[in-house]
C-alpha positions in Angstrom: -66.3 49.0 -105.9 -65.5 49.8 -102.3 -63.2 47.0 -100.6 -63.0 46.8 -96.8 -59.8 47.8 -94.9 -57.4 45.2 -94.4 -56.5 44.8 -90.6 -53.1 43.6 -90.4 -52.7 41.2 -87.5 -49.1 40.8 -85.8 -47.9 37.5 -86.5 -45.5 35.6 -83.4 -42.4 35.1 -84.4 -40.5 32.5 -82.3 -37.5 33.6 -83.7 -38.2 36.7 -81.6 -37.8 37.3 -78.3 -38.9 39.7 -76.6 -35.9 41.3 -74.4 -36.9 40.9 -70.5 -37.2 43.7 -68.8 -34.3 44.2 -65.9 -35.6 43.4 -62.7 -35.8 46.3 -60.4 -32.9 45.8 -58.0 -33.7 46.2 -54.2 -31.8 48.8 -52.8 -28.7 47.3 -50.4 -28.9 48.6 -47.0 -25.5 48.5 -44.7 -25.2 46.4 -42.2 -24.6 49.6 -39.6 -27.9 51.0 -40.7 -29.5 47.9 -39.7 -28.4 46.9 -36.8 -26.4 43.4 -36.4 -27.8 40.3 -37.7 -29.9 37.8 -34.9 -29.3 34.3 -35.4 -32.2 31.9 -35.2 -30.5 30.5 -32.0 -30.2 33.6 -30.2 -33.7 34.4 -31.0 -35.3 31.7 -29.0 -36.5 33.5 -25.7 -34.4 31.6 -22.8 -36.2 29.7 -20.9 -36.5 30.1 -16.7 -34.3 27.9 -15.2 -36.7 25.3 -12.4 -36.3 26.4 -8.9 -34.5 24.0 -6.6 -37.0 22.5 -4.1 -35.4 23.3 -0.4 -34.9 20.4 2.1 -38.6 19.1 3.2 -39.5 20.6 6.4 -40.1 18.0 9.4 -43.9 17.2 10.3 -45.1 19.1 12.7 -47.9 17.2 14.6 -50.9 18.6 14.6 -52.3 20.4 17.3 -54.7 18.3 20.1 -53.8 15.1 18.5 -50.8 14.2 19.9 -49.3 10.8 18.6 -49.1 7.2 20.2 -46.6 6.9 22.9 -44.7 3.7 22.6 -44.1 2.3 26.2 -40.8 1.7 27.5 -39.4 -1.6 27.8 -39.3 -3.5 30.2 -35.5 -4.0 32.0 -34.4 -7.7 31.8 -32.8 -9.0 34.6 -29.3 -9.5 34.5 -28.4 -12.9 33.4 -25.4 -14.8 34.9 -22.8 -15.4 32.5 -20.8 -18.4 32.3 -17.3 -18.8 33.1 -14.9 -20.4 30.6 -15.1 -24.2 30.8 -11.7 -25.7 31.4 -10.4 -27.5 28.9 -9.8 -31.1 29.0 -5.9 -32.3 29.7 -4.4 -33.0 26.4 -3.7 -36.2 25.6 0.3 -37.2 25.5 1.8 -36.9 22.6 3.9 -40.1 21.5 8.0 -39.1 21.6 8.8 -39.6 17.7 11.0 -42.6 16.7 13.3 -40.4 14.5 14.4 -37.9 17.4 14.3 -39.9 20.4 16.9 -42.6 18.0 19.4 -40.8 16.0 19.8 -42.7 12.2 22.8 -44.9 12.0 25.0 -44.8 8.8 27.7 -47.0 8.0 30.7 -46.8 5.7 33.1 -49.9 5.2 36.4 -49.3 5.8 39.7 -51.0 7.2 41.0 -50.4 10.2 43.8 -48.1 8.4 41.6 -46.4 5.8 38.5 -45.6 8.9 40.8 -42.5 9.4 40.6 -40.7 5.7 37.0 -42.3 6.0 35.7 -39.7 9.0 37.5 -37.5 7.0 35.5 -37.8 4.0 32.5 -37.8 5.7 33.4 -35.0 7.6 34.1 -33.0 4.4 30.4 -34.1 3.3 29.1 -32.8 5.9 30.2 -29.5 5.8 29.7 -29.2 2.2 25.9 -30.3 2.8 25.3 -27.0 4.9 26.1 -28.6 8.4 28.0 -26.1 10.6 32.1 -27.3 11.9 30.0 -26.9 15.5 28.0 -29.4 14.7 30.1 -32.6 14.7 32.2 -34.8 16.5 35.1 -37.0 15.7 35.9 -40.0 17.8 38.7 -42.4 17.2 39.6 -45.8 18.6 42.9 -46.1 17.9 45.8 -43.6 16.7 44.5 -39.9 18.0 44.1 -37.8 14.8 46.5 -35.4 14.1 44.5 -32.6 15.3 43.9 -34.1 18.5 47.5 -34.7 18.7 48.6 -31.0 18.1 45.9 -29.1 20.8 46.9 -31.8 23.5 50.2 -30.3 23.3 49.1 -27.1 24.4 47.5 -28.8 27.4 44.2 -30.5 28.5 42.6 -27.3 29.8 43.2 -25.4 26.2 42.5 -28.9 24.3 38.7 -28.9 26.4 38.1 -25.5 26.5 38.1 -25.7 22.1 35.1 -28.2 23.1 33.2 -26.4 25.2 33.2 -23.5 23.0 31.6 -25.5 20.0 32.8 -23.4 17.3 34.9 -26.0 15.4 34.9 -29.9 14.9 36.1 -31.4 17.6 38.5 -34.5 17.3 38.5 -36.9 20.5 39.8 -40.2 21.5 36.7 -42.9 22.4 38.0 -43.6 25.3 37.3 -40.2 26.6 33.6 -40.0 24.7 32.6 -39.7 28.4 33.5 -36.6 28.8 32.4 -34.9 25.0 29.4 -33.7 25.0 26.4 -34.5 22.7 26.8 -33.3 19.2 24.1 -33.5 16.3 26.7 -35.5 14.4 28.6 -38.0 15.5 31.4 -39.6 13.5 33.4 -43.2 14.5 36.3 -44.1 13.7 37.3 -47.7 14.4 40.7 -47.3 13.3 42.4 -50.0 15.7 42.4 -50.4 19.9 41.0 -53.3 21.4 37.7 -54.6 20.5 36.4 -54.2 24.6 36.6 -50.7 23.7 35.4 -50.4 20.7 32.6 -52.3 22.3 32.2 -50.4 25.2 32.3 -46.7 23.4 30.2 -47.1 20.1 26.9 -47.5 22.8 28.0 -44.0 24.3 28.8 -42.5 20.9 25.3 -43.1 19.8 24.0 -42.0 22.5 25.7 -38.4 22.2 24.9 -38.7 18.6 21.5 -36.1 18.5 20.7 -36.9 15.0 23.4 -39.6 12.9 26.1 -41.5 14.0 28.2 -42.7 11.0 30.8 -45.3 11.6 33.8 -46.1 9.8 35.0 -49.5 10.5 34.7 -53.2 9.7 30.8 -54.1 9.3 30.7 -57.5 11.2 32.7 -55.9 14.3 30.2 -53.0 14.3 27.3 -55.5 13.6 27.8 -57.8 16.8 28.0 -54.4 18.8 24.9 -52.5 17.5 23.0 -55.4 16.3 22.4 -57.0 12.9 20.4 -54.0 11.4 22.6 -51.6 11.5 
């Protein structure tokens, strides 16, 4: 009995693998042989930079049609300027109360303490920024010892310290004639007779500029200057 060839058929085994077959490496070319390397960047093709348009040339008018001619204007005649108005006379100014009238200050005292009164007000005063030039000492009675010690030297040396004005000035009332006018006037009514006391305080207040001050008793000064002093 004849039996038929038996095909033998391979079987897969997954067990098996098949080794891979090396890839066929590409051969490595230097870069010298190639030539250096272009970036995409570089590749670009650079574009043309825009030409900068050139100042616009002026329009030329075209030929045989010439423009409109404007016509001149027409001169104005001269017009007559006016002069400056005069101004009106200003009206007058009334004198004010506080420097035409010098303020009147007055500090009780006895007829012995009016003395070391002017004194302390004269020491106020020149603390307070007012300058030694500035003020002038009258007494009624007993000359102060200032007064005393320059009229030894004479009356032309004794004056001439008041006509320079540098330093206060010590005087008796009954020459308040002959001071001059002072911003500050200071009174002593330390004695005399009341006529003169009387008779000066009017002309001390009237070389007073800005304040008289008076030392004294306040009813004598009171029925001299009046009641609101």
């Amino acid at each position: 009995m004849c039996h038929r060839p038996v095909r033998f058929v391979p079987v897969f085994d997954r067990h098996h693998v098949t080794p891979l077959t090396p890839a066929i490496e590409e051969p490595q070319i230097h870069e010298s042989a190639q030539g250096p390397r272009v970036t995409p960047a570089a590749s670009r093709t650079a574009q043309t930079p825009r030409p900068v348009p050139g100042p616009r040339p002026v329009a030329v008018p075209r030929p045989g049609r010439p423009g409109p001619v404007r016509p001149a204007p027409a001169q104005r005649a001269p017009q007559a300027t006016p002069g400056p108005v005069p101004a009106a006379p200003a009206a007058p100014t009334a004198p004010s109360v506080s420097a035409a009238v010098p303020q009147i200050q007055l500090i009780p005292a006895s007829a012995e303490g009016a003395l070391d009164a002017a004194e302390e007000a004269v020491d106020l005063l020149l603390d307070t920024g007012r300058a030694p030039g500035d003020i002038l000492v009258l007494t009624s009675g007993d000359p102060h010892p200032w007064a005393a010690h320059e009229l030894s030297f004479g009356e032309a040396a004794y004056w001439a310290l008041h006509d320079a004005g540098d330093d206060v000035f010590y005087a008796d009332a009954a020459q308040v004639q002959r001071a001059a006018g002072r911003p500050v006037v200071v009174f002593a009514v330390n004695g005399g007779p009341v006529e003169s006391v009387a008779g000066a305080l009017p002309v001390a207040l009237a070389r007073a500029g800005a304040l008289l001050i008076v030392c004294g008793d306040p009813k004598q000064i009171n029925s001299v200057l009046g009641a609101g002093v």
